[in-house]
C-alpha positions in Angstrom: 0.0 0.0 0.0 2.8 2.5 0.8 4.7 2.3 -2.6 0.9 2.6 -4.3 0.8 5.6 -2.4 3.4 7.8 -3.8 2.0 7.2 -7.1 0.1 10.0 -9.2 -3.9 9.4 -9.6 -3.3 9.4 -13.1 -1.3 6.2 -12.9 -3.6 4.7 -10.2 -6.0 5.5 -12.0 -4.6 3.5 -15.7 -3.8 0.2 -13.0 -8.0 0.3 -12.7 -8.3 -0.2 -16.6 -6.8 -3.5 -16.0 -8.5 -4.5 -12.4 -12.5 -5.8 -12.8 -14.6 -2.9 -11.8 -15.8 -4.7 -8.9 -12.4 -5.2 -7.2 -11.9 -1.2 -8.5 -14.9 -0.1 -6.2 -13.3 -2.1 -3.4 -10.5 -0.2 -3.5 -13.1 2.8 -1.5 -11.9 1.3 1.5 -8.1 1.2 1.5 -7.9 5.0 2.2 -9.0 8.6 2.7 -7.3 9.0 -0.9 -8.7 6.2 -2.6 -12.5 6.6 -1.3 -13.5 8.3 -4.9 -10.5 7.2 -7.5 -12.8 4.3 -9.0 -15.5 7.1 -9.7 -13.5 7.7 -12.4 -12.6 4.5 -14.2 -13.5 4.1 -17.5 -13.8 0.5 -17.3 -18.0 -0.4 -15.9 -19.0 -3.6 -15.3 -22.5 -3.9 -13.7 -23.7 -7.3 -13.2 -26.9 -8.6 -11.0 -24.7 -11.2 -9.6 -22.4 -8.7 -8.0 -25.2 -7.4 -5.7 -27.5 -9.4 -3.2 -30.5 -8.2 -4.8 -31.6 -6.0 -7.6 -33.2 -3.4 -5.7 -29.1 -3.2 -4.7 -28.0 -3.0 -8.1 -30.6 -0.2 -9.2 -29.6 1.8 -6.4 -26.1 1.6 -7.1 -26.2 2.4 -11.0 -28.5 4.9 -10.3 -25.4 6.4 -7.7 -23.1 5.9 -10.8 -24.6 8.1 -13.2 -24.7 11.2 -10.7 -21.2 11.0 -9.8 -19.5 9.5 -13.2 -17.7 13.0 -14.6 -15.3 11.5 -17.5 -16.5 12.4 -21.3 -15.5 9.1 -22.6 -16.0 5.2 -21.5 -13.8 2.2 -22.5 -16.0 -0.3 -21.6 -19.8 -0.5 -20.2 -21.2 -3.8 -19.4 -24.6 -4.7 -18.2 -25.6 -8.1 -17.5 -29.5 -8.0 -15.5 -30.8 -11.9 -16.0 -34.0 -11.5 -17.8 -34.9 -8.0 -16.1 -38.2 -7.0 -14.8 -40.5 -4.3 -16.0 -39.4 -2.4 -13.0 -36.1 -1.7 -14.2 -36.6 -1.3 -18.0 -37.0 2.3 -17.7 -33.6 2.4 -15.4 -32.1 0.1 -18.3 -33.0 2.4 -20.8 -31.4 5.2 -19.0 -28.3 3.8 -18.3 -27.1 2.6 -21.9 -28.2 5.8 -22.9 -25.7 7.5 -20.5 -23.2 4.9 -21.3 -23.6 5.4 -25.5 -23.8 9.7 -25.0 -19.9 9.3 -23.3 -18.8 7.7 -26.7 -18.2 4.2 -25.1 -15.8 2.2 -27.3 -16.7 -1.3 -26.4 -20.5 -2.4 -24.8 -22.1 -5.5 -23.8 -26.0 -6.0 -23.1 -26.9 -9.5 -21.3 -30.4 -10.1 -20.7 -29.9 -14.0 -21.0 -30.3 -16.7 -18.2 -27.6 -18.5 -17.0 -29.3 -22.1 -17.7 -28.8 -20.9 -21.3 -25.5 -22.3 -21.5 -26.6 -25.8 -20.1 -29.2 -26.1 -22.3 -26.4 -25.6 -25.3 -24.2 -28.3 -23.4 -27.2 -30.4 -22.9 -28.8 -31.0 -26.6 -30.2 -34.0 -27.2 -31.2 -35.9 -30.3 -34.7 -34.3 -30.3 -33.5 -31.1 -28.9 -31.0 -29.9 -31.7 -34.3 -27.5 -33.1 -36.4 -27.1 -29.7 -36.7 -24.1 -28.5 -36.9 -23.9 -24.6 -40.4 -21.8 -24.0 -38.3 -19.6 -21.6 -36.0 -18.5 -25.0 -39.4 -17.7 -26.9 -40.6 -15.2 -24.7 -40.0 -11.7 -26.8 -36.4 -10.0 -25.4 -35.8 -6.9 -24.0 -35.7 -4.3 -26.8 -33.6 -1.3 -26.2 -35.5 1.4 -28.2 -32.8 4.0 -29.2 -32.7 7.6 -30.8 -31.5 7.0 -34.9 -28.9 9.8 -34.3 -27.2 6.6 -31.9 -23.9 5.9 -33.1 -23.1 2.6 -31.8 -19.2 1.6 -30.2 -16.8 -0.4 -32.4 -17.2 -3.4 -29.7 -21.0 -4.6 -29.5 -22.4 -7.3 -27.7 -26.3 -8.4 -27.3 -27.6 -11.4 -25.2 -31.2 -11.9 -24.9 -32.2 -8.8 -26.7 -32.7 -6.6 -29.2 -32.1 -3.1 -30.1 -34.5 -0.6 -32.4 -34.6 2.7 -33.5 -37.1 5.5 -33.2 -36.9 6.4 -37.0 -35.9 3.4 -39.1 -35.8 5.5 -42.4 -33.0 7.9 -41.2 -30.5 8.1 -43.5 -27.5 7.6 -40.4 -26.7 4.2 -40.4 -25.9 3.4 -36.3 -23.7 0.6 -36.9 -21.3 2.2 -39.4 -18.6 2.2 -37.0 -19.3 -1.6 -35.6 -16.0 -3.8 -36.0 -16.8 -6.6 -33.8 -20.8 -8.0 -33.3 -21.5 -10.8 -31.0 -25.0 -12.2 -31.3 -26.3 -14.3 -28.5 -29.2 -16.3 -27.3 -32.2 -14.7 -29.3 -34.1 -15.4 -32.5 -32.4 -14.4 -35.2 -33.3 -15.5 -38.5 -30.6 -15.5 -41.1 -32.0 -12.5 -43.5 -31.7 -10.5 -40.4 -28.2 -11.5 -39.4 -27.2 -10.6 -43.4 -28.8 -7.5 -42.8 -26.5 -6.7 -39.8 -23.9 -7.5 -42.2 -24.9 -5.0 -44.9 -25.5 -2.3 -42.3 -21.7 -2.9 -40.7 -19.5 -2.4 -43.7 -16.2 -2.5 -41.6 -17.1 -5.5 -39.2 -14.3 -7.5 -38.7 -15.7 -10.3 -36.3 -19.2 -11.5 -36.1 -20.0 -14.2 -32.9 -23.2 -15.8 -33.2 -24.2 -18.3 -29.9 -27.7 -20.0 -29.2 -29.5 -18.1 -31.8 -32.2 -19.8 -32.9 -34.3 -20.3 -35.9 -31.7 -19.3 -38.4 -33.0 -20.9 -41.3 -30.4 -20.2 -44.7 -27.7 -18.1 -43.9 -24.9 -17.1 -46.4 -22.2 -15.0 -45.2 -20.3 -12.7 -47.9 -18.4 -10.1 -46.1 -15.0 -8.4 -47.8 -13.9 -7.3 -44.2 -14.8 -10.4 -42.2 -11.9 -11.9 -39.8 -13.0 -13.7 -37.3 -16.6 -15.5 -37.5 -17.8 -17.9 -34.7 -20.8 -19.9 -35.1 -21.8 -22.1 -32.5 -24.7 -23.9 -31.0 -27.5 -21.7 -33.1 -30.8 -23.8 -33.7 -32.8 -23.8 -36.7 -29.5 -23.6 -39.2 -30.5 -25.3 -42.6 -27.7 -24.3 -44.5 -24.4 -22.2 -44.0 -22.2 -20.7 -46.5 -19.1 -18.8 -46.2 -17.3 -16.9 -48.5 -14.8 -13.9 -47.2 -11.3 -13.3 -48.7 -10.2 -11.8 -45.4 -11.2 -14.4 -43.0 -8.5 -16.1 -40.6 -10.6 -17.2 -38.5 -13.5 -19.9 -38.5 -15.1 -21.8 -35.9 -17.9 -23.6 -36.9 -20.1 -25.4 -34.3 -23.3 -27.6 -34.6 -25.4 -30.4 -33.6 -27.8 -29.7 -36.5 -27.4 -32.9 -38.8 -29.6 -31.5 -41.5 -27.5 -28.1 -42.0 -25.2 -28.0 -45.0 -22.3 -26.5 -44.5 -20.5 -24.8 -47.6 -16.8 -22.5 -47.6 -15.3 -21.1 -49.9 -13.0 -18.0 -51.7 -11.3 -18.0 -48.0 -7.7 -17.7 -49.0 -6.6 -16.0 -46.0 -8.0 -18.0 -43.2 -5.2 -19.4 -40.8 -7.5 -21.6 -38.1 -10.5 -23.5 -38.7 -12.6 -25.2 -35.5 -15.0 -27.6 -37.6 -17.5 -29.3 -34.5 -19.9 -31.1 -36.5 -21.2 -33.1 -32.8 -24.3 -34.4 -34.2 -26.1 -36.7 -31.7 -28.0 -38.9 -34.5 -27.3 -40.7 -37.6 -28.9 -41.2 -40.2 -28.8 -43.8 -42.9 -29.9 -41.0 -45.4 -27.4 -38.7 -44.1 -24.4 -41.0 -45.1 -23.9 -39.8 -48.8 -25.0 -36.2 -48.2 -22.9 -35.3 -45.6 -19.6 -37.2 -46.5 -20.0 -35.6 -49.7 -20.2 -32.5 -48.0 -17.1 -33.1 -46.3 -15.0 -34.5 -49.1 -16.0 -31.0 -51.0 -14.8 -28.7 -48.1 -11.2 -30.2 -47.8 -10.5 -31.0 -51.9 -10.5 -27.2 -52.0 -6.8 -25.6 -51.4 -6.5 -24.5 -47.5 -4.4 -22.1 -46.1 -5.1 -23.2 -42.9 -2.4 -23.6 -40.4 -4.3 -24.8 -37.1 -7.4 -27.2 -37.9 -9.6 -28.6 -35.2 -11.6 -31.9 -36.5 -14.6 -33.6 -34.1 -15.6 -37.1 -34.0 -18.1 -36.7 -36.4 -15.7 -36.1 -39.5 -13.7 -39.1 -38.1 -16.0 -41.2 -38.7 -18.3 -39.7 -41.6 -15.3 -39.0 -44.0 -14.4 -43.4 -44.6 -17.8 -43.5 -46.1 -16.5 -41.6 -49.7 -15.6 -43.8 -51.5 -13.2 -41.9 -53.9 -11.4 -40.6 -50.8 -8.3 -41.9 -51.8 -8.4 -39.3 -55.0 -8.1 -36.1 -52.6 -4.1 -35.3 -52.2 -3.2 -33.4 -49.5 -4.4 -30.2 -49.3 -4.0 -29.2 -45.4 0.0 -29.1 -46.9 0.3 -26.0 -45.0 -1.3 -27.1 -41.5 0.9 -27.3 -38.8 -1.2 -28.3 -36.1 -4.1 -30.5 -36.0 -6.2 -30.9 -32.9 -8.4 -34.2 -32.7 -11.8 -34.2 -31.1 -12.3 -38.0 -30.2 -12.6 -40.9 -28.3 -9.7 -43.0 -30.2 -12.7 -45.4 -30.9 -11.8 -47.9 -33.9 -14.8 -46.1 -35.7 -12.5 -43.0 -35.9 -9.0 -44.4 -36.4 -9.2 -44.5 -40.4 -10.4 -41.0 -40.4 -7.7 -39.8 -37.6 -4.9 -41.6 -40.2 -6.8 -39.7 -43.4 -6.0 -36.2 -41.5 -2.5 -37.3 -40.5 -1.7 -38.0 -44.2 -3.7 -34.4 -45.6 -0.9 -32.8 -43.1 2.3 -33.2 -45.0 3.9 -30.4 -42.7 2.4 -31.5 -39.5 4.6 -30.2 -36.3 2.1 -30.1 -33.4 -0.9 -33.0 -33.3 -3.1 -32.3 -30.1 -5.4 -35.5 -29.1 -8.0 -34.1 -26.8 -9.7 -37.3 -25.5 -13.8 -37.1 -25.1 -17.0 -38.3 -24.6 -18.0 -38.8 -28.4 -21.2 -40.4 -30.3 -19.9 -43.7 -31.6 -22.5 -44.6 -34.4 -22.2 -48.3 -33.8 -24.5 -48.6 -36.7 -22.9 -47.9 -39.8 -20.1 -50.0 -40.6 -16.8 -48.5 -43.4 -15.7 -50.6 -46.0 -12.8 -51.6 -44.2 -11.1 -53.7 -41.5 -9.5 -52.6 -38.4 -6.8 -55.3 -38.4 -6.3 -53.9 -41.9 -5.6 -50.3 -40.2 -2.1 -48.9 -39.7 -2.8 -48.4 -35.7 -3.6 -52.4 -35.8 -1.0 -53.7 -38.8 1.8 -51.2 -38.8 2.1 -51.3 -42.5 2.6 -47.8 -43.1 2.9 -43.9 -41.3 2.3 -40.4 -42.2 5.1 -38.6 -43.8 5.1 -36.4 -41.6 6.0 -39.0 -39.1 9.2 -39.2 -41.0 9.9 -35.4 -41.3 7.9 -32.4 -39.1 6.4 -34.2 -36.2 8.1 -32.8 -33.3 5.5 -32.5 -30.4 2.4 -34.8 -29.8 -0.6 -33.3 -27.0 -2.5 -35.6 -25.4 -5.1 -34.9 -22.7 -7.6 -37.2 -20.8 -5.5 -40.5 -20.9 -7.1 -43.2 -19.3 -5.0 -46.0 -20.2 -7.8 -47.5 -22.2 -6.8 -50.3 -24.9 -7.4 -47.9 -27.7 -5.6 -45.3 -26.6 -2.6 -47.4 -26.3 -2.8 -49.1 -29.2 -2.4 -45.1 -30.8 0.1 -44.4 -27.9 2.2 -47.3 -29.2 1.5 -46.1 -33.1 3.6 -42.8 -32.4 5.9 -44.2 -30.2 7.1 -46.8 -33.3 6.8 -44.6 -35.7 7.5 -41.0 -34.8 11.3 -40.5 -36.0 11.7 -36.6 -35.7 9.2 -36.6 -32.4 11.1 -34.3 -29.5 7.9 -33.7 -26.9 5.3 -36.3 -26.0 3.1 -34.6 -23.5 0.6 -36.8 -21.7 -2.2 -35.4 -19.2 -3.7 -37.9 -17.8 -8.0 -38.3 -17.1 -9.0 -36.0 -14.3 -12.5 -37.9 -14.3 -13.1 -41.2 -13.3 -12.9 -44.2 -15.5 -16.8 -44.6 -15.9 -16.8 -48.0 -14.3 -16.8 -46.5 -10.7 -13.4 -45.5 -10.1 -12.2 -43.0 -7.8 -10.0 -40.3 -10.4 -7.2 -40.5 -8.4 -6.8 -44.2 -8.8 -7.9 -44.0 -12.8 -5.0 -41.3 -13.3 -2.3 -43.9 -11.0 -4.0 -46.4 -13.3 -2.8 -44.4 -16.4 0.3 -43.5 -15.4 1.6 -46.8 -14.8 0.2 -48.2 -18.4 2.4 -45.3 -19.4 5.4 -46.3 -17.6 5.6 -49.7 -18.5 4.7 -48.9 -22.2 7.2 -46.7 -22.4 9.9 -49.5 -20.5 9.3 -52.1 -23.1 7.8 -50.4 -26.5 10.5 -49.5 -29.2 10.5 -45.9 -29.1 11.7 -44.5 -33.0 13.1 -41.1 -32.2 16.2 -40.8 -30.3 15.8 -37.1 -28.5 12.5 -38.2 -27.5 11.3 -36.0 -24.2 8.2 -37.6 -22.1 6.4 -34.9 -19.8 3.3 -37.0 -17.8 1.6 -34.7 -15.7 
């Protein structure tokens, strides 16, 4: 406390950029001098569940906007959980004060917090239900057309108008990054955003629902995240300045379609879909097959179980040459079921120039149903009749998280162990769950451990400056 002392409030007051705002109100009580310092920091955060009640949290934002004197705002945030009638009108106030101060970056949170277990929580049936809580209409934030929004916007669980939609300002001229979140939002209107925002950079779109077609052609695009949303029937991409895509669903009727993306340097492809269908075999193979014969520039790809197992089923796969030749690290969703090993060997071989392969180990669907044209004594994990090149030349570091120790995990364990020639860092993190027959965690990760150890004792190990970190 005595060296923060001598400082100037100026500096004190640049250390509060960087501290939440609640641990910056805290600081009241230090001293004399630092009763009214966090009056003035620019960075707001005002969220219900920092107050015992909401009469609290009214009282205190209220409090705020007499005694707040700076022009500008960094940063406003207000997160109310489905707000009452009560407090619309002090809602309404509020963002007002925050959007006259010229805040740069602001985020509106209307949604309930059992949003993001129902996302987690989809079931086969449930991939296109809408909760009846998500139906009700959401909070709309009436605002004056002269508005001109920050470059940072963020919307959960509600919606934003304006008093005259025929004025020819255009509020969201100066958006650069739009994150969309739990609310209907067909995709006509999300293309409208897109129209409206001609210098948006990132577009996040999370539990929307009832999407419907949605074709995204953007010349300033970088960053688009689409994840969980409801309702998707198709999806296409096309945006020469993208770099980066993540592209999340358990929809298995959506079709997915990329393309004229030459700049995009990480793709996150989560195709989790918690059915199969026999008349989804063709149609979404070939989907699959089309998206990687294209030329990628992509330098970090993250694959699901899904695509393990879907891709087998093309029968011309053996045509496609690599074309991940510039990806440098692939991260595996999976279960390192035998349903997935042909399609974890397909991406190995697309990766001429893999350095870093991350296995993160999973619950998966396995879709014990459908049955490739193959055998698995027949596969390189079982027969050891062939390896990647990349085996050979750029594999240098191998992730693996979750080991349990189970037979097929060892079976790939012993795979890279034999074959890996240039590999330098194995790093292992063993399960921190149990191993689902019972078992304490702490006795499934000694378990793991030792399967480890003794592999590691007796198995023929390929490279020579070989490093093994178990943690």
């Amino acid at each position: 406390m005595d060296n923060l002392s001598v400082l100037p409030d100026a500096l004190i007051l640049h250390i509060f950029t960087f501290l939440p705002f609640r641990d910056a109100v805290r600081t009241s009580v230090l001293s004399t001098r630092w009763r009214y310092l966090w009056q003035a920091t620019t960075n707001v955060d005002l969220n219900h569940r920092f107050f015992p009640d909401l009469t609290s949290m009214s009282d205190f934002i209220q409090r705020w906007m007499q005694i707040y004197r700076e022009p500008q705002l960094e940063r406003f945030c207000l997160a109310i959980s489905n707000p009452p009638a009560i407090v619309r009108p002090l809602i309404h106030q509020c963002l007002r004060f925050a959007l006259d101060r010229s805040v740069k970056a602001m985020e509106i949170d209307f949604s309930n917090p059992d949003f993001e277990n129902d996302d987690d929580n989809l079931d086969v049936v449930g991939a296109n239900v809408i909760p009846p809580q998500r139906r009700r209409r959401p909070f709309t934030v009436s605002l004056d057309s002269r508005t001109v929004l920050p470059e940072t916007l963020g919307l959960s669980a509600c919606d934003l108008s304006f008093e005259d939609s025929n004025s020819v300002s255009n509020p969201y001229f100066g958006v650069k990054n739009l994150f969309l979140g739990w609310m209907e939002m067909p995709g006509n209107s999300i293309m409208r955003f897109l129209a409206l925002s001609p210098n948006l950079e990132t577009l996040i779109l999370k539990g929307c629902w009832d999407v419907g077609n949605l074709e995204i052609d953007s010349g300033t695009l970088k960053v688009l995240v689409m994840e969980k949303c409801r309702g998707l029937e198709s999806f296409s991409v096309s945006s020469p300045k993208l770099e980066f895509l993540n592209y999340s669903t358990r929809l298995p009727q959506a079709h997915l379609q990329i393309e004229n993306v030459p700049s995009v340097r990480e793709v996150v492809l989560d195709l989790g879909f918690q059915q199969w269908r026999n008349d989804d075999e063709h149609t979404h193979s070939i989907m699959l097959f089309d998206l990687l014969a294209q030329d990628w520039a992509v330098q970090a790809l993250t694959i699901c179980s899904y695509t393990l197992q879907a891709l087998p089923l093309v029968g011309n796969l053996v045509l496609l040459k690599p074309s991940l030749g510039r990806t440098t690290h692939l991260c595996l969703r999976t279960q390192l079921h035998a349903q997935e090993y042909y399609g974890i060997t397909f991406f190995l071989n697309m990766c001429s120039k893999l350095d870093l392969l991350s296995i993160h180990l999973t619950q998966t669907k396995i879709f014990e149903d459908y049955r490739w044209p193959y055998r698995v004594e027949d596969h390189p994990f079982a027969s050891g009749l062939w390896h990647p090149s990349c085996f050979d030349k750029t594999l240098r570091t191998v992730e693996i998280k979750g080991f349990k120790g189970s037979t097929n995990e060892m079976v790939v364990l012993r795979y890279i162990l034999r074959f890996g020639k240039v590999l330098q860092n194995l790093v292992i993190q063993a399960t921190r769950e149990d191993d689902g027959m019972g078992e304490e965690t702490s006795r499934a990760r000694a378990r793991a451990r030792d399967r480890i150890r003794r592999l590691l004792q007796y198995e023929v190990i390929a490279s020579p400056v070989l490093k093994v970190h178990v943690r």
